[in-house]
SEMARVEX-632122 format. One record per atom (N, C-alpha, C): x, y, z; residue number from 1. Coordinates in nm, 2 decimals. Example, Ala and Ser with C-alpha at 12.3 -4.5 7.8 and 13.67 -1.06 7.14 Angstrom:
<baros>
(baro (1.32 -0.57 0.78) 1);
(baro (1.23 -0.45 0.78) 1);
(baro (1.32 -0.33 0.78) 1);
(baro (1.28 -0.22 0.71) 2);
(baro (1.37 -0.11 0.71) 2);
(baro (1.29 0.00 0.79) 2);
</baros>
This chain:
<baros>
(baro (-22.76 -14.99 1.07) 1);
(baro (-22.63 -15.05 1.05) 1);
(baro (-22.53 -14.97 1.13) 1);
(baro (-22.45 -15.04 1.24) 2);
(baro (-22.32 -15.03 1.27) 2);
(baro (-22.26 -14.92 1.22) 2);
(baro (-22.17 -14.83 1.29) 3);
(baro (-22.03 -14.73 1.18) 3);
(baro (-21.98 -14.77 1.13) 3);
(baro (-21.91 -14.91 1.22) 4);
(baro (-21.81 -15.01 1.20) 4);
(baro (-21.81 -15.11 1.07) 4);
(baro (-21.98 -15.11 1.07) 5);
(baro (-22.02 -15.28 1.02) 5);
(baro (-21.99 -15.17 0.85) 5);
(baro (-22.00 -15.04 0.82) 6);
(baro (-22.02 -14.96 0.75) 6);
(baro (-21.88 -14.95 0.68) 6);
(baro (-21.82 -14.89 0.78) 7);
(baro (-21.66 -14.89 0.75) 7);
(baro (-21.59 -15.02 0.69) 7);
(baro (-21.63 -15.13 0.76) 8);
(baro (-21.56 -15.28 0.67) 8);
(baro (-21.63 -15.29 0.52) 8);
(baro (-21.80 -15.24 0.54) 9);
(baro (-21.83 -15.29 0.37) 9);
(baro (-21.74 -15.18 0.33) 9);
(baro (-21.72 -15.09 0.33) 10);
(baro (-21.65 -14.97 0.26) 10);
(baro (-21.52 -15.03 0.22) 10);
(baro (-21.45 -15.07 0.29) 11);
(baro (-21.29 -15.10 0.28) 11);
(baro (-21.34 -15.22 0.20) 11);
(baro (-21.42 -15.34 0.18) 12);
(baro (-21.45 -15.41 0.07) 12);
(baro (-21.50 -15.38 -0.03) 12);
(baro (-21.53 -15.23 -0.04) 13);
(baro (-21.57 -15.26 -0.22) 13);
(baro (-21.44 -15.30 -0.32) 13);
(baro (-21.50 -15.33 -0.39) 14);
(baro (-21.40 -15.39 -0.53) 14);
(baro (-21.34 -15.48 -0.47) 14);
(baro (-21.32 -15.58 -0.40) 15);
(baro (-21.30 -15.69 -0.31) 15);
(baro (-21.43 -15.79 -0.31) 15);
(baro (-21.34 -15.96 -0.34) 16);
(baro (-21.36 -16.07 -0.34) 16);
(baro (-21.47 -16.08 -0.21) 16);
(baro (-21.62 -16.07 -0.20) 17);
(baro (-21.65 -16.11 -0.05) 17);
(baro (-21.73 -16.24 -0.07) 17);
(baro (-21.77 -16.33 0.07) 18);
(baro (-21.85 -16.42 0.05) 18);
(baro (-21.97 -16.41 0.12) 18);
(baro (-22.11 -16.45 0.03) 19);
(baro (-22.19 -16.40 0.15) 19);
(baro (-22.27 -16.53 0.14) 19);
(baro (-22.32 -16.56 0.27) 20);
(baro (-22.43 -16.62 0.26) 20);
(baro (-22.55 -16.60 0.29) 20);
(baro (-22.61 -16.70 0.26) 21);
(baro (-22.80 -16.65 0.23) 21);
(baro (-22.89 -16.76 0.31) 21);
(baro (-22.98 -16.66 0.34) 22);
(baro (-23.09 -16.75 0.38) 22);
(baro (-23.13 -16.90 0.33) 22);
(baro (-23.17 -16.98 0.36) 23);
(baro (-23.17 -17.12 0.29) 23);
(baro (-23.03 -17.22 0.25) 23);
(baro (-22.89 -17.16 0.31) 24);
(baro (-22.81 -17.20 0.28) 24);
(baro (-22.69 -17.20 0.16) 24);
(baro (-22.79 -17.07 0.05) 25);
(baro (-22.69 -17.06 -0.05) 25);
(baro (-22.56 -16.96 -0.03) 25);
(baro (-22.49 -17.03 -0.07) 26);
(baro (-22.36 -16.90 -0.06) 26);
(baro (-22.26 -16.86 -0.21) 26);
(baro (-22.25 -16.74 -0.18) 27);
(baro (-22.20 -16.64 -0.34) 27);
(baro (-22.05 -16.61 -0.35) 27);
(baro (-22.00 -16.58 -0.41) 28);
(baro (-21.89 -16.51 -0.40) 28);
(baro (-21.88 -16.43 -0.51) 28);
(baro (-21.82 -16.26 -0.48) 29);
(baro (-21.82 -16.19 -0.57) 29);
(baro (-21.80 -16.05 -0.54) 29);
(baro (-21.72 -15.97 -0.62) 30);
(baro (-21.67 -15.84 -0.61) 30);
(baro (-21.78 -15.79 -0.54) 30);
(baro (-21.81 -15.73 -0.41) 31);
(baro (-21.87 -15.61 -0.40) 31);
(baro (-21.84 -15.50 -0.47) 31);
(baro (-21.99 -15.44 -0.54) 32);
(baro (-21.97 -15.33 -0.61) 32);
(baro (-22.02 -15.23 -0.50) 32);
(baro (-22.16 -15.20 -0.42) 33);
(baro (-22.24 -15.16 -0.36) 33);
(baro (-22.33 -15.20 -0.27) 33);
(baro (-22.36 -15.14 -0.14) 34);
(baro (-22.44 -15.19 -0.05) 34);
(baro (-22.55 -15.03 0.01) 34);
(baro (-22.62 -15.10 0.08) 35);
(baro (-22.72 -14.98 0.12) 35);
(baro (-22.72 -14.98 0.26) 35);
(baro (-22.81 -14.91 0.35) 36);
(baro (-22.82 -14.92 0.50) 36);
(baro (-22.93 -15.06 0.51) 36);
(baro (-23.00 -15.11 0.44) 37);
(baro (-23.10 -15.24 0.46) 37);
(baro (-22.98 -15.36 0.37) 37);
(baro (-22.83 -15.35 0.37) 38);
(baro (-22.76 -15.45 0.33) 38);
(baro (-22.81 -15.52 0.20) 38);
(baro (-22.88 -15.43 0.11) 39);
(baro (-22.90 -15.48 -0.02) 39);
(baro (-22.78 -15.46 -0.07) 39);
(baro (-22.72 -15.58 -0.15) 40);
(baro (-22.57 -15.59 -0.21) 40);
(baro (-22.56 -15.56 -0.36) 40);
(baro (-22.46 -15.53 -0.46) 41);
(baro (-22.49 -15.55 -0.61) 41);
(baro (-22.32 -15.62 -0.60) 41);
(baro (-22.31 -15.74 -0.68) 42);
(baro (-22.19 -15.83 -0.71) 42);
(baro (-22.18 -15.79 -0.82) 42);
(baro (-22.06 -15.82 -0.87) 43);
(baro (-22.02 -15.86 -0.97) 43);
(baro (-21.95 -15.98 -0.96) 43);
(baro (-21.93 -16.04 -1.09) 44);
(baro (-21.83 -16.14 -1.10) 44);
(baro (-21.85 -16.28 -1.05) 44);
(baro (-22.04 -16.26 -1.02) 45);
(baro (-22.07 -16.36 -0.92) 45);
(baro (-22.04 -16.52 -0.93) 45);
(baro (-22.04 -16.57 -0.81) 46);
(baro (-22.05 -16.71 -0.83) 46);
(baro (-22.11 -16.80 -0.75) 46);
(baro (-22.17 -16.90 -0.75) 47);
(baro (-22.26 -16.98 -0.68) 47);
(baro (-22.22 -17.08 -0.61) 47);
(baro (-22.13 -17.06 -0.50) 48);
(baro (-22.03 -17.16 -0.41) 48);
(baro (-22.07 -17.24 -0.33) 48);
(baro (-22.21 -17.28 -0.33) 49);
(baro (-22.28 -17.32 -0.24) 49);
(baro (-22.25 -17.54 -0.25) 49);
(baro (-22.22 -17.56 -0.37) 50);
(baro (-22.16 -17.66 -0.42) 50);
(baro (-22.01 -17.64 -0.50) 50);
(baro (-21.93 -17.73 -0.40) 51);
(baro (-21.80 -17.68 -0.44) 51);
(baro (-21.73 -17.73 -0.55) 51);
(baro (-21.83 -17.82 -0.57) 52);
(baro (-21.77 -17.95 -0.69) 52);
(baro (-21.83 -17.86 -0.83) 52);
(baro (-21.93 -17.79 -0.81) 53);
(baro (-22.01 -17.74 -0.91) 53);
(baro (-22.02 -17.59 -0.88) 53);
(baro (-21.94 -17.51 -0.89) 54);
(baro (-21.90 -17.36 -0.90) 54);
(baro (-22.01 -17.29 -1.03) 54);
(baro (-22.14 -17.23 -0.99) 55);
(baro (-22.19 -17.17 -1.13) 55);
(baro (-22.14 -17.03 -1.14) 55);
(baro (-22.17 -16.95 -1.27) 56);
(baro (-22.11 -16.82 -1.25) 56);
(baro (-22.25 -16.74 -1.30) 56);
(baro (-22.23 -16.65 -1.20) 57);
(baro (-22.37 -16.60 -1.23) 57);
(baro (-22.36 -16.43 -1.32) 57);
(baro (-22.29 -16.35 -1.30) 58);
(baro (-22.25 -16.25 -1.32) 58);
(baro (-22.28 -16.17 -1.22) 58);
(baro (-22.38 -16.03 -1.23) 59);
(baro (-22.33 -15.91 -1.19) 59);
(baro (-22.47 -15.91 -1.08) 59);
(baro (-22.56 -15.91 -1.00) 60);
(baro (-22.66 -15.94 -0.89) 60);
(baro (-22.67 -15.87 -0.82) 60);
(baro (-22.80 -15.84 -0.81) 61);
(baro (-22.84 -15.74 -0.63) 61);
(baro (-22.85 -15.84 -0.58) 61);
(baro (-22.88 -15.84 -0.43) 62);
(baro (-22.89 -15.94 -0.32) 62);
(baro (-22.97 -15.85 -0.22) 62);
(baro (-23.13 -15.92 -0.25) 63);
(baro (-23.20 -15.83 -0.10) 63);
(baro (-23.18 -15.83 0.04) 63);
(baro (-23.11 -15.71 0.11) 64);
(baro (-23.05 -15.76 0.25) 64);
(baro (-23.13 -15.82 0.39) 64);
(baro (-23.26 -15.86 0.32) 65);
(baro (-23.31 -15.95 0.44) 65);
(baro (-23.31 -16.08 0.42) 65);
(baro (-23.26 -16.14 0.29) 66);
(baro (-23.14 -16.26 0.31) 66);
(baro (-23.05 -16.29 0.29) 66);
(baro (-22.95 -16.20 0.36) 67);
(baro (-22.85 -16.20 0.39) 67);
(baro (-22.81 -16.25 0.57) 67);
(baro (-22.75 -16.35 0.56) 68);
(baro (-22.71 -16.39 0.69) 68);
(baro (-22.55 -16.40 0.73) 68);
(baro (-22.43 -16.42 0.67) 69);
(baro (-22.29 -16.33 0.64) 69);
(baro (-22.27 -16.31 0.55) 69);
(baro (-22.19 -16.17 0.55) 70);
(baro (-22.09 -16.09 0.48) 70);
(baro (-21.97 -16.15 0.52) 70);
(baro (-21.88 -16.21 0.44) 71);
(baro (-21.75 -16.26 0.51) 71);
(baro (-21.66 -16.14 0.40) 71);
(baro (-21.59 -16.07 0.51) 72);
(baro (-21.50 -15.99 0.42) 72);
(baro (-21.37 -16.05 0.38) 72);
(baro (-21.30 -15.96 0.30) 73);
(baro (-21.15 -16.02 0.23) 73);
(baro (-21.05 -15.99 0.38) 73);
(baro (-20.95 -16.14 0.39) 74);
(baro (-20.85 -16.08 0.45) 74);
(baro (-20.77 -15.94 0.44) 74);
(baro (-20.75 -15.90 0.60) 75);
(baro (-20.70 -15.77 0.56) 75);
(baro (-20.52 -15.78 0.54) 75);
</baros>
């Protein structure tokens, strides 16, 4: 992983991020933690992948080999 790519998860912890996943699902939820293999732990999660239908999932690791974006919070 990147300095850079390191330094933005950093500046996102405790911040809203969106990630999406392999197969098309997408989450949203506080980054609590990340690793150098992009394994995530959320909080506060949610399952945005249907927008009409928002589930809430709570608190989640996410294995970082499906992980396909990290969209960070506006700065």
């Amino acid at each position: 992983m990147s300095e850079m790519t390191t330094q933005i998860l950093e500046e996102s912890l405790g911040k809203t991020v969106l990630v999406r996943l392999k197969g098309g699902k997408s989450l949203r939820g506080k980054l609590r933690g990340f690793d150098q293999h992009l394994n995530l732990v959320l909080e506060e999660t949610e399952d945005s992948t249907d927008s009409e239908n928002i589930k809430k999932l709570d608190t989640l690791i996410v294995r970082g080999d499906n992980v396909v974006i990290i969209s960070p919070p506006p700065r």
